[in-house]
N, C-alpha and C positions, 0 to 999 in steps of 0.2 A: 253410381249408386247401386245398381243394378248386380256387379261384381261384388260389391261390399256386402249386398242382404246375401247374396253366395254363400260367402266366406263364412259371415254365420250364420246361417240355416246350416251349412256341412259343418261347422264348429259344432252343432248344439247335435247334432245327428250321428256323427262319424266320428266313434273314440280315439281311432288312430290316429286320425287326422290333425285332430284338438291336441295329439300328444304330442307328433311332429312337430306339430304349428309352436307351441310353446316352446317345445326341447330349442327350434331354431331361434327364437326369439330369446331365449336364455344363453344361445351358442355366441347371437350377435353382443349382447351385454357384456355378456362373459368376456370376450375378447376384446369389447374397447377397456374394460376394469384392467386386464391383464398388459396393454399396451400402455394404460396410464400408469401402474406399477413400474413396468418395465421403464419406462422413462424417470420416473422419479428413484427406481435404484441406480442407473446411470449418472444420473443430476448430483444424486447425494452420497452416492456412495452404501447404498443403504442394503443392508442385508435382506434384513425383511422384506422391502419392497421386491428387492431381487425374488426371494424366495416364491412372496406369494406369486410376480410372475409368472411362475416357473409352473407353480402349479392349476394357475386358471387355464395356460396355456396347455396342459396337458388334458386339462378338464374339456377345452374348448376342441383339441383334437378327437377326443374320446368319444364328445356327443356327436363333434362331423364325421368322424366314421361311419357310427351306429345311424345317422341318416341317410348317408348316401348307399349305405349296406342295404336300409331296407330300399332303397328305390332300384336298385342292382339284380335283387333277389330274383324276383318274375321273370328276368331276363338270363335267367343265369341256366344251365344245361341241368345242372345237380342241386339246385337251391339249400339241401338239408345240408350237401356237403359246404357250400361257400358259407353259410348259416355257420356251421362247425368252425370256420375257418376268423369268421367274424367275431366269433365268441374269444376263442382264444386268444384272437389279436385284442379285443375288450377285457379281456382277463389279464394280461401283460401290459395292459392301460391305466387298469384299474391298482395293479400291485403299483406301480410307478407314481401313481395319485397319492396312494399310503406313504408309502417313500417321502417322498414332497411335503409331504406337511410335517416331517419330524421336525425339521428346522425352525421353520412361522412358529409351532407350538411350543418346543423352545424356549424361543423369546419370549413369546407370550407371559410364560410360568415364569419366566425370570424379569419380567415386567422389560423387558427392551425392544418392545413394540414403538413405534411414534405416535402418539395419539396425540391429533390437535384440531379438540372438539370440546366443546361447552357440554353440559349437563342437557341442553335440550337438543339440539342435533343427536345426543346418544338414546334420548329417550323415544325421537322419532324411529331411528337405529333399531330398538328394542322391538317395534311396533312392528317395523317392518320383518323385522326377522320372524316376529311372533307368529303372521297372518306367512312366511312362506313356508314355515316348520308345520303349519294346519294343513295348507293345501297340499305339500308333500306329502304328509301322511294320509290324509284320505285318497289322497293318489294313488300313492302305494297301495292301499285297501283296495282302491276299485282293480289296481293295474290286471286282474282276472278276467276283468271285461272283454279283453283281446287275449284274441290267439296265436298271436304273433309275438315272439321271444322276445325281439329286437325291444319293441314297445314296449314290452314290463321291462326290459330292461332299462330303458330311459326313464322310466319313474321311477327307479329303483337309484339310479344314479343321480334325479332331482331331491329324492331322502338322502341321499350323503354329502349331495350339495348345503340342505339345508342345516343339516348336525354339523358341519364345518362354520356353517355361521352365527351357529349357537355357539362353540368356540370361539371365535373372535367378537360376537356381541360379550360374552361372558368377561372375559380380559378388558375390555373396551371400556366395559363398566366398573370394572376393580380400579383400572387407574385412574377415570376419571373425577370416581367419587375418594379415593386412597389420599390423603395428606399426607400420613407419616409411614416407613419402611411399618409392616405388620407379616412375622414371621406365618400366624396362622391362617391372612389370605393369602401367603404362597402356598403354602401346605396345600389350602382349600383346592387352588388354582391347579395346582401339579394334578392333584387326584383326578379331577372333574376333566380334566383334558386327557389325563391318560384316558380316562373310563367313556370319553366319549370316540377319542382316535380307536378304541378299542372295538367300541360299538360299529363303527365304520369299516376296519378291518371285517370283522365277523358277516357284518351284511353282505361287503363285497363277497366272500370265501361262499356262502350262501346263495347269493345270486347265481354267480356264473356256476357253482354246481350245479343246482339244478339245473340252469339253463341246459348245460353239456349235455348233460345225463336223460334230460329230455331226448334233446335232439339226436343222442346216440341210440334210445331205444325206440325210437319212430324211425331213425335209418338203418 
């Protein structure tokens, strides 16, 4: 018990900490979603499942770098230079994340997603998504708090986590509630998914600049 009131007294005290502590608690989810895709693209042959694999598992590498990078740091001889070196390796992460999701989205806009889910599992879906798009953003808002790159950077990568799930909540719910072929929810669907992959490009190209750009004029 004694451990536990720890955990949160340094949860409620230590931004970075709280950022960590999430980032890995997201890395662990992340990766059982991505192993259960991965077996159902196996099972069935399934594109999608395949894809999204592909790309939680990249997500999943992308947050364990960025934490074992920060615990690396203080120990390292040049810290701004491995900083430098971390970024870019996060940046060639982060374009390969964009990459990744051309496919899923795809499907999505062409409705050949597998949805098999009732009207109230997707509304739970909706809820959930709603309350992680809130705390992502005010995430992001605070991420100022710390002065440490790495850290903004992983709330900055829990905001594109959460815009990817507003995409797949969004489709999720065109099919489920869709009876009959409707050319103007494809329409709807094409636009809103480009304009949100777009939104996610943009943030990425943003983040890791600056990030660089800091770190190049502090070294």
């Amino acid at each position: 018990m004694h451990r536990i009131e720890e955990f949160f007294d340094r949860w409620k005290a230590d931004y970075d900490f709280k950022t960590v502590a999430a980032a890995f608690g997201s890395l662990a989810v992340t990766a059982v979603f991505a192993l259960y895709n991965g077996i159902l693209g196996i099972y069935h042959a399934s594109l999608w499942h395949g894809t999204i694999c592909v790309y939680y598992l990249v997500l999943v590498i992308l947050r364990g770098v960025i934490i074992s990078a920060r615990k690396r740091t203080a120990r390292e001889r040049d810290p701004k230079q491995f900083q430098k070196k971390v970024y870019i390796a996060s940046a060639a992460l982060l374009l390969l994340l964009n990459i990744c999701l051309v496919i899923p989205v795809s499907l999505m806009v062409i409705r050949q997603k597998p949805v098999n889910m009732s009207l109230i599992p997707a509304i739970a879906m909706a809820a959930y998504t709603t309350y992680k798009v809130i705390m992502a953003s005010v995430n992001l808002k605070r991420r100022k708090r710390s002065s440490n790159r790495l850290i903004r950077l992983l709330r900055t990568i829990s905001f594109v986590d959460a815009l990817v799930s507003i995409l797949s909540l969004q489709n999720t719910l065109i099919m489920v509630n869709m009876k009959n072929e409707s050319t103007e929810m494809l329409t709807l669907s094409a636009i809103t998914s480009a304009a949100i992959m777009l939104a996610v490009l943009a943030i990425s190209i943003v983040a890791m600049g600056k990030g660089l750009a800091g770190l190049k004029s502090k070294g």
